[in-house]
Structure formats: C-alpha cells, structure tokens
KEKE-3310 file (N, C-alpha, C; in steps of 0.2 Angstrom, whole numbers, plus 5000, padded with zeros to 4 digits):
npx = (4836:4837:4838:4840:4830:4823:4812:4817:4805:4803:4799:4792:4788:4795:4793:4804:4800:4802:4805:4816:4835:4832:4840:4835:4844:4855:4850:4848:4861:4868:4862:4863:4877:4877:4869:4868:4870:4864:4854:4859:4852:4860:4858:4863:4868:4885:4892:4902:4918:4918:4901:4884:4876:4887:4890:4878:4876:4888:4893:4882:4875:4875:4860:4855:4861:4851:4840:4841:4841:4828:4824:4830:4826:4812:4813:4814:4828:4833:4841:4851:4859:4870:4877:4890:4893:4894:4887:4874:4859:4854:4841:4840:4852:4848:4837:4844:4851:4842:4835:4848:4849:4838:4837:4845:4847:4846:4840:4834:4833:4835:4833:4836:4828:4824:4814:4817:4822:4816:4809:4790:4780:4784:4783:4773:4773:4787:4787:4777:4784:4795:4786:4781:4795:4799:4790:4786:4801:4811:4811:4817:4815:4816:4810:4807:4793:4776:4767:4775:4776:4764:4764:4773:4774:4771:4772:4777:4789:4790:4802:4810:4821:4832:4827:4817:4801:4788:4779:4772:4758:4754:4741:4737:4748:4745:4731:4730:4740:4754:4757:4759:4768:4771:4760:4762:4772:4767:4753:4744:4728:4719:4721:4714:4709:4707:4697:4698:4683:4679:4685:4692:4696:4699:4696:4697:4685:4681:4680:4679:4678:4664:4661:4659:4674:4680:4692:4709:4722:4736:4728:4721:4704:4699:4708:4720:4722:4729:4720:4721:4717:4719:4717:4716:4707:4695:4678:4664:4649:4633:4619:4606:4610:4610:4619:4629:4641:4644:4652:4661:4666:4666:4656:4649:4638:4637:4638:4647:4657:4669:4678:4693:4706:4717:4732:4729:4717:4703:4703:4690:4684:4674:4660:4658:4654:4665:4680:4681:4692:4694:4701:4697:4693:4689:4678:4670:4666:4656:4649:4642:4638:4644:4646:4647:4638:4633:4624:4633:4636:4651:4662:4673:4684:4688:4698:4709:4711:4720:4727:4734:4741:4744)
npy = (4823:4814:4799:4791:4795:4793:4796:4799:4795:4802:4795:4784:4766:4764:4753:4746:4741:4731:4720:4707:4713:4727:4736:4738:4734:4740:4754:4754:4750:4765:4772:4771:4772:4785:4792:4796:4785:4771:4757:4744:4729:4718:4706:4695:4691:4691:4681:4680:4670:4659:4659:4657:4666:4676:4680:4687:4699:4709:4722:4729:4739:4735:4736:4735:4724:4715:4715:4709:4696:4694:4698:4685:4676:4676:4674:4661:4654:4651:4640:4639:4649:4645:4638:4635:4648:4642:4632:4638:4637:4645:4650:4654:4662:4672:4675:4679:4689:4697:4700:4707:4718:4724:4729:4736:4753:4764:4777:4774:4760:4749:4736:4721:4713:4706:4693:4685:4671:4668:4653:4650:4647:4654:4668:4677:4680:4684:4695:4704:4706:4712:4726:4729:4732:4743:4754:4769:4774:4776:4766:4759:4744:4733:4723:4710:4703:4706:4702:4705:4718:4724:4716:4725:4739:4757:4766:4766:4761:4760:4753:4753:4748:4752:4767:4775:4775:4778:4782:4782:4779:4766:4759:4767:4768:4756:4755:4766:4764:4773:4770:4759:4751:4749:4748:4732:4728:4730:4721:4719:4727:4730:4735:4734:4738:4732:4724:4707:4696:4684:4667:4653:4637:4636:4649:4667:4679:4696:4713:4727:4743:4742:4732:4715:4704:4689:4676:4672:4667:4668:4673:4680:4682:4700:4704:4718:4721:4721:4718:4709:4710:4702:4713:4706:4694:4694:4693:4698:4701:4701:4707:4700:4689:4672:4662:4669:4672:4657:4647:4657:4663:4677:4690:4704:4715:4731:4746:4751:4763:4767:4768:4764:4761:4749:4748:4733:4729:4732:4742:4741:4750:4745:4750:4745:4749:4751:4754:4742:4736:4729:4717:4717:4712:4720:4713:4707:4718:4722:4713:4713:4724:4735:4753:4767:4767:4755:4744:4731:4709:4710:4696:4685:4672:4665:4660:4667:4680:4688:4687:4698:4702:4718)
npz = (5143:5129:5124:5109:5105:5118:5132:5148:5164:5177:5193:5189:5181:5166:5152:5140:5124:5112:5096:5094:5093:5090:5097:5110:5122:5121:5122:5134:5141:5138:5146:5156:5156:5155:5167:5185:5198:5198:5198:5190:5182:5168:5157:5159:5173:5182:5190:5204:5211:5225:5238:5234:5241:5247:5233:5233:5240:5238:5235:5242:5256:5276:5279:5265:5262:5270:5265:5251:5256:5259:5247:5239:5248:5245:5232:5230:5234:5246:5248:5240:5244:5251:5245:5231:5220:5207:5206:5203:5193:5177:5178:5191:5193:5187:5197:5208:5204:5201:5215:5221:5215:5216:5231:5231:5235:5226:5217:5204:5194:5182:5170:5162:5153:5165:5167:5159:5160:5170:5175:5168:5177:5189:5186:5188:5203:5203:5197:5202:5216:5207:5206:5216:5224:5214:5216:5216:5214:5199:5185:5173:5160:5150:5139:5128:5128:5130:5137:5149:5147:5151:5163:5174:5168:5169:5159:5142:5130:5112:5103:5087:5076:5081:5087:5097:5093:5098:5114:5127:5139:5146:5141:5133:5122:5118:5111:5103:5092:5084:5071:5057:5058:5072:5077:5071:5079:5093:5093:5102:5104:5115:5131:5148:5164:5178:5192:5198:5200:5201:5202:5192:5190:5177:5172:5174:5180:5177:5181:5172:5173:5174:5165:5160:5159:5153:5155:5155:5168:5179:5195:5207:5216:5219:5215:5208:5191:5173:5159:5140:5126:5112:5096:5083:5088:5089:5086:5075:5074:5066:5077:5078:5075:5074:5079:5087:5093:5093:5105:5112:5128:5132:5124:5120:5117:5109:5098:5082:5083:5074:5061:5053:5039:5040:5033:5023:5031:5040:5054:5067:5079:5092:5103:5118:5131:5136:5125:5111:5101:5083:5072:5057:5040:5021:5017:5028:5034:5021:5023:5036:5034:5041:5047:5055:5069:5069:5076:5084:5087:5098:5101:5108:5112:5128:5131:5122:5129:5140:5156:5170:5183:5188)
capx = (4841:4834:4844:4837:4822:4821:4811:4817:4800:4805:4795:4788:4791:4794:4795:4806:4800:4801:4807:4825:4838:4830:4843:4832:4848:4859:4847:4849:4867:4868:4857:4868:4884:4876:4866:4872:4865:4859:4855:4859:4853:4861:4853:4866:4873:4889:4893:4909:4918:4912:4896:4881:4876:4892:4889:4871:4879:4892:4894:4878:4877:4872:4853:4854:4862:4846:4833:4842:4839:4821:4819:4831:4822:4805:4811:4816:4834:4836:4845:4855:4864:4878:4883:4897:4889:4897:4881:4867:4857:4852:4838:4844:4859:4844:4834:4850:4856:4837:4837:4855:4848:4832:4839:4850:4844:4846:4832:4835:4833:4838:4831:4837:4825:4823:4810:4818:4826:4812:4802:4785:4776:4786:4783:4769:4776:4793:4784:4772:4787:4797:4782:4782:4800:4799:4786:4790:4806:4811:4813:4817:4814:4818:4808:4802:4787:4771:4766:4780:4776:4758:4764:4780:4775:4767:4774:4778:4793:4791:4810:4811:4828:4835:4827:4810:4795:4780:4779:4765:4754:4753:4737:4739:4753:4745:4724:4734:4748:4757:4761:4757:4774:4769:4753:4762:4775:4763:4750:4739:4727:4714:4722:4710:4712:4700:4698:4696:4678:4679:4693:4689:4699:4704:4696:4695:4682:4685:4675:4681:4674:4658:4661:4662:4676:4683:4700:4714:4729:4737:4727:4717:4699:4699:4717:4719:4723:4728:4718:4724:4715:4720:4712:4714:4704:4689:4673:4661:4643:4626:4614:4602:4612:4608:4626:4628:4647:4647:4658:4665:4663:4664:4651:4643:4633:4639:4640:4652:4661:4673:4683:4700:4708:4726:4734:4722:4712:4700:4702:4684:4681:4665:4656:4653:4654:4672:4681:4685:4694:4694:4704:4690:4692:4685:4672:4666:4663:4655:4644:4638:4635:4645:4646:4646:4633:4629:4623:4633:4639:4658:4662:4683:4687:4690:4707:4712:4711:4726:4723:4741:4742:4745)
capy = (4818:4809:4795:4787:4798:4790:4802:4796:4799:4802:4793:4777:4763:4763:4746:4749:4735:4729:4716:4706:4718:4734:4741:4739:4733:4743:4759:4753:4752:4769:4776:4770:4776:4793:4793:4793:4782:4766:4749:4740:4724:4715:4702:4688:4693:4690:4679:4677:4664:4660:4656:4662:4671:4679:4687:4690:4705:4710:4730:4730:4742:4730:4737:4732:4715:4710:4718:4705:4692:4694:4695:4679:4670:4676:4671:4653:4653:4650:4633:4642:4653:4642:4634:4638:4652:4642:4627:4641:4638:4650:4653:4655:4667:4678:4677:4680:4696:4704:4703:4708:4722:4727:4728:4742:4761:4767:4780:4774:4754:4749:4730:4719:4706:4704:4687:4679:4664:4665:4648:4652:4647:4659:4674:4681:4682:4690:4702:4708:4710:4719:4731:4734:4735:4748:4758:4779:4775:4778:4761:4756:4738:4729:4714:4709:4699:4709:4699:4708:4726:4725:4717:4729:4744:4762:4768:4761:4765:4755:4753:4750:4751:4757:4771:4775:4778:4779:4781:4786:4774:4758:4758:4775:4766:4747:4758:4772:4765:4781:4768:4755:4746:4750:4741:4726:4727:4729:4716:4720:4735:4730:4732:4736:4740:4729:4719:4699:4695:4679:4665:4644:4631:4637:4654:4671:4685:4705:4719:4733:4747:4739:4727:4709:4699:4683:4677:4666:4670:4665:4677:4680:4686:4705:4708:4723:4718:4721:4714:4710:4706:4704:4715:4702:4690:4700:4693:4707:4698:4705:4706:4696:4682:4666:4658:4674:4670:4651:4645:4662:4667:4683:4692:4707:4722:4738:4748:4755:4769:4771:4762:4766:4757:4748:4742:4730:4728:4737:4743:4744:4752:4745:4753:4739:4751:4753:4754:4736:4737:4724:4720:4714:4713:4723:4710:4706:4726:4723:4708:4712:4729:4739:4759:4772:4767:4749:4739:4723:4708:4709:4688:4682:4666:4667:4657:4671:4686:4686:4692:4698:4708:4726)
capz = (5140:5124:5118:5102:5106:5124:5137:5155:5165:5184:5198:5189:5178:5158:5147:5134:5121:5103:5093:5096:5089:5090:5100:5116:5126:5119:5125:5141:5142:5135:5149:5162:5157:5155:5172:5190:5205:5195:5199:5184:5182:5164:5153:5161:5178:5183:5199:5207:5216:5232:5241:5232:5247:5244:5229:5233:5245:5234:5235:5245:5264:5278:5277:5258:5261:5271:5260:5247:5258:5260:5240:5237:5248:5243:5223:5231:5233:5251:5249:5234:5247:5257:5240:5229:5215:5202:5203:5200:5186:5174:5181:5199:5194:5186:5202:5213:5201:5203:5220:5225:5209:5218:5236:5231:5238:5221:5214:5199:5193:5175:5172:5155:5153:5170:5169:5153:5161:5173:5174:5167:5185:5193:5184:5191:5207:5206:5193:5208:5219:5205:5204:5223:5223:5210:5215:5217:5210:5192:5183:5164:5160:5145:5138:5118:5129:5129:5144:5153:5148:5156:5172:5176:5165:5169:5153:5137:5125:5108:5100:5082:5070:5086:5087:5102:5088:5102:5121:5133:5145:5142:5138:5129:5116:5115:5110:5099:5089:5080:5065:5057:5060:5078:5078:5072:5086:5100:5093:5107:5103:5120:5136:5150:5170:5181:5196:5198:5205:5203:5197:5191:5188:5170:5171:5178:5177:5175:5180:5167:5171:5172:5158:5163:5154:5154:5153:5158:5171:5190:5199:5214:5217:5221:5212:5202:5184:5167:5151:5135:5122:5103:5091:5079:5091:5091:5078:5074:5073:5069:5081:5078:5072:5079:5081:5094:5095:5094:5112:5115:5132:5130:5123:5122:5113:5106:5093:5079:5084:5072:5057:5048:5037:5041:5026:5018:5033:5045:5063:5067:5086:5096:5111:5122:5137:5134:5117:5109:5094:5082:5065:5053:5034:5020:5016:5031:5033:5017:5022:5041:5035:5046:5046:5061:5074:5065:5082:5081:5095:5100:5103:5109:5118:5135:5130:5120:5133:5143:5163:5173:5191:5189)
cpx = (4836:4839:4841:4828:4819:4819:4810:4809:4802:4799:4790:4791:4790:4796:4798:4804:4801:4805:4816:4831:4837:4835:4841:4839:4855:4858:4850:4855:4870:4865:4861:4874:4882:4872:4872:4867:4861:4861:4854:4858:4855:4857:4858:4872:4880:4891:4904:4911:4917:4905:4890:4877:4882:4891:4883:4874:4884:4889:4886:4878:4871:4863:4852:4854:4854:4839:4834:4841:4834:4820:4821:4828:4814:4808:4815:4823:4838:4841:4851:4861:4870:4879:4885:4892:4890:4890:4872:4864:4854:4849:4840:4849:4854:4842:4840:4853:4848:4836:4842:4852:4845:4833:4844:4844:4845:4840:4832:4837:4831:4838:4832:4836:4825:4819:4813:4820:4821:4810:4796:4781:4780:4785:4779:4771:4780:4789:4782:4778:4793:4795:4783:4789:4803:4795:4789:4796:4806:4814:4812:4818:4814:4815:4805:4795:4780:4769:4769:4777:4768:4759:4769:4777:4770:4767:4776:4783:4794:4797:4809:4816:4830:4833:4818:4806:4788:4783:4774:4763:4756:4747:4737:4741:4748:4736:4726:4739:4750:4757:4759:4762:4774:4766:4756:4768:4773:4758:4745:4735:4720:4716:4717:4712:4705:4702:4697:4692:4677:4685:4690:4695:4705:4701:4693:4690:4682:4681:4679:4677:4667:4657:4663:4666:4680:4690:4703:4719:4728:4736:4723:4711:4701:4706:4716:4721:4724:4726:4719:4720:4717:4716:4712:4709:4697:4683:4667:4654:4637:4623:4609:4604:4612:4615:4627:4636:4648:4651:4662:4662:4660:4660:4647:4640:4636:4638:4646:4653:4668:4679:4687:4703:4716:4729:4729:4716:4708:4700:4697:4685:4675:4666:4652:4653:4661:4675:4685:4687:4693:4696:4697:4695:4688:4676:4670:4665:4657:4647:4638:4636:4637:4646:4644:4640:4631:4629:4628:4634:4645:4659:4673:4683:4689:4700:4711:4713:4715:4726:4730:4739:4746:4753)
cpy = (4813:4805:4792:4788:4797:4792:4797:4799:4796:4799:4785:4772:4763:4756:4750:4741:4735:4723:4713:4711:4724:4739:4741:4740:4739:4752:4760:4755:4761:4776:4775:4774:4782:4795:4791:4789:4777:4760:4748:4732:4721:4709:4695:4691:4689:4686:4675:4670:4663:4658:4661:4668:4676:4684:4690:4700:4709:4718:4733:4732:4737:4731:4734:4725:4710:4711:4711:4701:4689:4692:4688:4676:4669:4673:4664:4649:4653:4647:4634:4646:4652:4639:4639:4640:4647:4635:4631:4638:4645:4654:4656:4659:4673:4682:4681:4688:4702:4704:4706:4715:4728:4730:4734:4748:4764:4772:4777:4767:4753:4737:4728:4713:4703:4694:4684:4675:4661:4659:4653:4655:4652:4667:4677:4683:4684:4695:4705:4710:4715:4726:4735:4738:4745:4755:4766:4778:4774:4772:4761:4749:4737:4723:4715:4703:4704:4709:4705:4717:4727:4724:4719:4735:4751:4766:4765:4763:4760:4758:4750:4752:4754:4765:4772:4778:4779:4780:4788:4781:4769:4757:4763:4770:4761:4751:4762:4770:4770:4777:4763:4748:4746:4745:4734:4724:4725:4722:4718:4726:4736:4730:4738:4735:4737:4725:4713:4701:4689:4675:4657:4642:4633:4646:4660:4677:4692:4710:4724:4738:4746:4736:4721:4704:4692:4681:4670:4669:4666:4671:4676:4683:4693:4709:4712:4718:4721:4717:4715:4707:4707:4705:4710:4696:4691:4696:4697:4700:4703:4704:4702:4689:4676:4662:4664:4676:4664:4650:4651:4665:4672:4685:4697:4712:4729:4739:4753:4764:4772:4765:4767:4759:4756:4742:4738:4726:4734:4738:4746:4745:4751:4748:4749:4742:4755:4751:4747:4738:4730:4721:4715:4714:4716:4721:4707:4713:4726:4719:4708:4721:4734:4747:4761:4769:4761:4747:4730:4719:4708:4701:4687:4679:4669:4665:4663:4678:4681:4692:4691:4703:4711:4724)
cpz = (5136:5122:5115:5103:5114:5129:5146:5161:5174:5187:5195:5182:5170:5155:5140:5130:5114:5101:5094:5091:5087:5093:5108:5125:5126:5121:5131:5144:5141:5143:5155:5163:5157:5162:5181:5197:5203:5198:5193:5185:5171:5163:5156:5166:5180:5190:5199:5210:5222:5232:5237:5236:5247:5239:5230:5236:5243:5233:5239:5253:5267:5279:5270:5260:5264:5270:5254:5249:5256:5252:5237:5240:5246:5234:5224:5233:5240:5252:5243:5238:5251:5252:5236:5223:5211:5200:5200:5193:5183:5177:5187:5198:5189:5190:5206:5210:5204:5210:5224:5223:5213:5226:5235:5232:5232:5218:5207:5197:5185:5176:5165:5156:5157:5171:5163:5155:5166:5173:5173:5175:5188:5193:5185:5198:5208:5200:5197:5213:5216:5207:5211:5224:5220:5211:5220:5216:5203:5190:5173:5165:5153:5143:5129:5122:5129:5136:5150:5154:5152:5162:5174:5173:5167:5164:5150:5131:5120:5105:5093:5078:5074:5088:5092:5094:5092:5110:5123:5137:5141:5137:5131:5121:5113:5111:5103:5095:5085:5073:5064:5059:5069:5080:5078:5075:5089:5099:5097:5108:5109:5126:5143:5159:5173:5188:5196:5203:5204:5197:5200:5191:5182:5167:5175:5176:5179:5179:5178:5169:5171:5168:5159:5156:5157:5149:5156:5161:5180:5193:5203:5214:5221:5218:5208:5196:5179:5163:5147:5130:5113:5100:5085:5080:5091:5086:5081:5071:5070:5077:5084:5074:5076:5080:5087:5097:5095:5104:5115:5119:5135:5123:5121:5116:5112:5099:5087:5081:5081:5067:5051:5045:5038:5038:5022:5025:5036:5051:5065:5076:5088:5104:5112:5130:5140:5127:5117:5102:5090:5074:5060:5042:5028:5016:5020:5033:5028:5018:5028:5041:5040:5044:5053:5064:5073:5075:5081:5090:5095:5102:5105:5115:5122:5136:5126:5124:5141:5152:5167:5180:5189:5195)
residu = (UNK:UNK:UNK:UNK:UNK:UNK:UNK:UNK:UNK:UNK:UNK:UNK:UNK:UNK:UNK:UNK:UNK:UNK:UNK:UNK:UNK:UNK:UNK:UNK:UNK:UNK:UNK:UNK:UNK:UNK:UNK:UNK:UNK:UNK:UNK:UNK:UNK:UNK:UNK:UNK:UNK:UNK:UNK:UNK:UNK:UNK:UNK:UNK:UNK:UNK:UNK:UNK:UNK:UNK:UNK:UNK:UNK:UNK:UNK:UNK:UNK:UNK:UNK:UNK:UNK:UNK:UNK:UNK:UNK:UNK:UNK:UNK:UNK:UNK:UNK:UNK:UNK:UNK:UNK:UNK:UNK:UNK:UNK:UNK:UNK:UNK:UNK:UNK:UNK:UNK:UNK:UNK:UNK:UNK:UNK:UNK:UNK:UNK:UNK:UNK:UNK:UNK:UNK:UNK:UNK:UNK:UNK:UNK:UNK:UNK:UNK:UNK:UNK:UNK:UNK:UNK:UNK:UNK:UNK:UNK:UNK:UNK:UNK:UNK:UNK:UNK:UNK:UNK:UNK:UNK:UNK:UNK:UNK:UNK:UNK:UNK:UNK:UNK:UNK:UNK:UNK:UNK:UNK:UNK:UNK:UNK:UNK:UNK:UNK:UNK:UNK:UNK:UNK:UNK:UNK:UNK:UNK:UNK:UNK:UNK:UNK:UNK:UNK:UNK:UNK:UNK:UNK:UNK:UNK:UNK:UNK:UNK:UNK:UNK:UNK:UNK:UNK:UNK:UNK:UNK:UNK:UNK:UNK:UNK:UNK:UNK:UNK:UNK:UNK:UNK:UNK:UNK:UNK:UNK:UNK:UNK:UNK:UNK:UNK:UNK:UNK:UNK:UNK:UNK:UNK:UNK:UNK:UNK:UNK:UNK:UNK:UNK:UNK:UNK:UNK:UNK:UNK:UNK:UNK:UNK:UNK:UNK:UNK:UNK:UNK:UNK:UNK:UNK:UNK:UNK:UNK:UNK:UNK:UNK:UNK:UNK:UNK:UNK:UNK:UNK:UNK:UNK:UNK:UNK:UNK:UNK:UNK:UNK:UNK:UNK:UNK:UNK:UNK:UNK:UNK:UNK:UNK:UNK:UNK:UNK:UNK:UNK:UNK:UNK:UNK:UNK:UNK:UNK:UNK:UNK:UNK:UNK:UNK:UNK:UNK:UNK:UNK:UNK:UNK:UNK:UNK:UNK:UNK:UNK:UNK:UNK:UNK:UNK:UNK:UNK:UNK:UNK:UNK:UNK:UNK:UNK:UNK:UNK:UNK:UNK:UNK:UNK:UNK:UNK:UNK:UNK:UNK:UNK:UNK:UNK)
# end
C-alpha cells in the first residue's frame, strides 16, 4: 500500500514530515480509513461529557484503561481526572487523547502532531514515553517540527505538494536529500547517534562515534541521543588560522571529502571522523582554497547543535 508514494514499514516508527499544508494530515487520515486495527490519535481530540477520567477509558478493555492511567498520570493529569472534561485545556486534552491513544493494544498507532500543544518543558518526557510506548509496533507520526522527527522517528517520510518525495532512516534522508526542495525542507543535513558523557548548566557533551560534540538539550549523562546540527551552521577555517573558530566550542580537524554544488552555493563534506557537511559559498571555496583532501578546521557553536533522547 502506497498512498501518495507512502511505504508503511511494519515493526518501527516513521515521521511523516514537511511543511504546513503538504498533505501530511491528510496522508494520515487516508491511511486509517484503508488499514484495520488502528489507534488513531487526531490533531484536536475529541472529549465528551463527563469526568475526564471518563473519557480517558472511553472504548478502552479494563487492562487498557489502567495502562491509560499510568501514562495520564506520568504526562501530569492526575488532578485532571475527577473533573468535568469540559475544563481541560489544550494542552491537557492533548495529553489525555495520547494516553487514552497509546494505551490501546493496537499493532498499529497513527499519531497527528502528537506534542504540538505540548508545553515546551514537557516535551522531552512524553516524547521518551511515546518512543517506549511505540516500540516493536508500527507507528506513523505526523509533525512539521524537525525537533520531533529525531526524538519519535526510526524512519523518515518527507511530504511535499502532497505527495512523499524521499523516505529511508532518519539519518539516511536528513545526510542524503534526493532534492534540493528536500534539502530545504529538512534544513538539517548533520544528524549524529551518540551518548551524553557529561551535562552543565547550559551545556551537554556527545560522544559521536568517537567525536566529542557539544550542544544544548534536557538530557542526562549516559542517555542515548540524537544530534543535529545545521549545515548552514558549520564555518570551514584553514588550519593554521589564528582565530581557530573564534568562541565555537566545537572544533575540530578534518579534511575535504567531497563538494557538490546546490543552487548557488556549496555543500562541502568534511572528515572529522564522521562526515560533517557544511553549506559554504563559492567565494569562500575560492578563498580558503578548498578541493578534495584540502585539511581545514570544522567550528559550530555549541548553542547551534541541538541534542534530543533517542
């Protein structure tokens, strides 16, 4: 079953993403009415009258209902459940749909912008128990956040004009765009699989494969992780340049591995251990002298590299 190109991949989860009015939602509905055995959660759930503990249980078997429990009270909504649905707010009849949502035995869970009304503060946490929730079952999730498709996604289907023009890993799509209207879909052509070895105040550090990066995110030391970093964020130094990156925490040494031109700039690839990309222009190509194997330093604030729990 393709519907506007869209390959269902049994046993893990795909982010359907792209821009507002791509069709994304309208995928989704599509995918419902043609499949059987779904939990569907919609973009603005529906609550009845009554107690919201009420609806929370609504078409749920008494094993579901207190699986629902557990996740309304883990996303805060303990005190939300002996009042009348009709005081919920936004966000609170978000939380209350995706646990009623998630709490279904369904093989099959179909998620539309699950965290958009979320509070920000909150969203790292019901994201990590979506993920478990979700996990060995076959999930579609819906979001135009970037953010989101890293911490929810095992696959990645970019939506554009209604119609899927890319899907593979995450990392796969966000490394490789098929396109250039792709590219500037995704925005993020660096995303990187590591663990937290240690976390500040205001900043945490990565180990990538043996490549230490620095970032910003609410995680914990030893957490798995996804990094993101924007290729546009990237500056491309000599070597021997005495400024060295200026204030960029990050840092390091590599060499060119590889430059295509996209549109009127440059998508240069450095080997800093792992492949950073990096969009450059054709006059600073021109001025730092780069070509295959040039040695330069790679440099990107630590405020610009974005660090989310897997």
């Amino acid at each position: 079953m393709k519907p506007n190109g869209f390959e269902l991949t049994s046993g893990v989860t795909t982010v359907v993403f792209g821009p507002n009015g791509s069709g994304k939602t309208t995928l989704l509905r599509e995918l419902v009415r043609e499949l059987d055995g779904v939990a569907y959660l919609p973009q603005q759930p529906y609550l009845f009258r009554g107690l919201a503990g009420t609806n929370l249980g609504l078409g749920l078997s008494h094993e579901e209902c207190g699986l629902a429990g557990q996740y309304a009270r883990r996303f805060g909504l303990a005190d939300l459940l002996a009042q009348p649905a009709q005081v919920a707010s936004g966000g609170e009849r978000a939380r209350l749909g995706l646990a009623r949502t998630l709490a279904r035995s369904d093989d099959i869970v179909m998620l539309d912008e699950p965290l958009a009304a979320v509070d920000f503060a909150e969203r790292t946490a019901i994201a990590a128990t979506i993920r478990h929730a979700l996990r060995g079952r076959t999930g579609v999730i819906v979001t135009h956040e970037i953010e989101q498709v890293v911490a929810l996604g095992d696959r990645l289907a970019i939506m554009i004009d209604s119609t899927v023009v890319q899907q593979g890993t995450v990392a796969e799509v966000m490394a490789h765009p098929a396109s250039e209207a792709v590219a500037r879909t995704v925005g993020v052509a660096n995303v990187y699989e590591g663990e937290v070895v240690s976390a500040g105040a205001s900043t945490v550090s990565v180990d990538a494969s043996g490549v230490p990066l620095i970032g910003t995110g609410d995680v914990d030391v030893g957490a798995a992780v996804r990094v993101l970093i924007p290729a546009e964020t990237v500056t491309l130094l000599e070597q021997d340049s005495s400024s060295a990156g200026g204030s960029a925490r990050n840092r390091w040494r590599g060499t060119i591995q590889d430059m295509e031109p996209v549109g009127r700039l440059i998508d240069v690839v450095v080997d800093i251990g792992i492949p950073l990309r990096a969009i450059v222009t054709p006059g600073s190509v021109d001025e730092l002298g780069l070509d295959f194997g040039t040695p330069v330093i790679a440099a990107v604030k630590a405020a610009a590299v974005r660090v989310v729990v897997q």
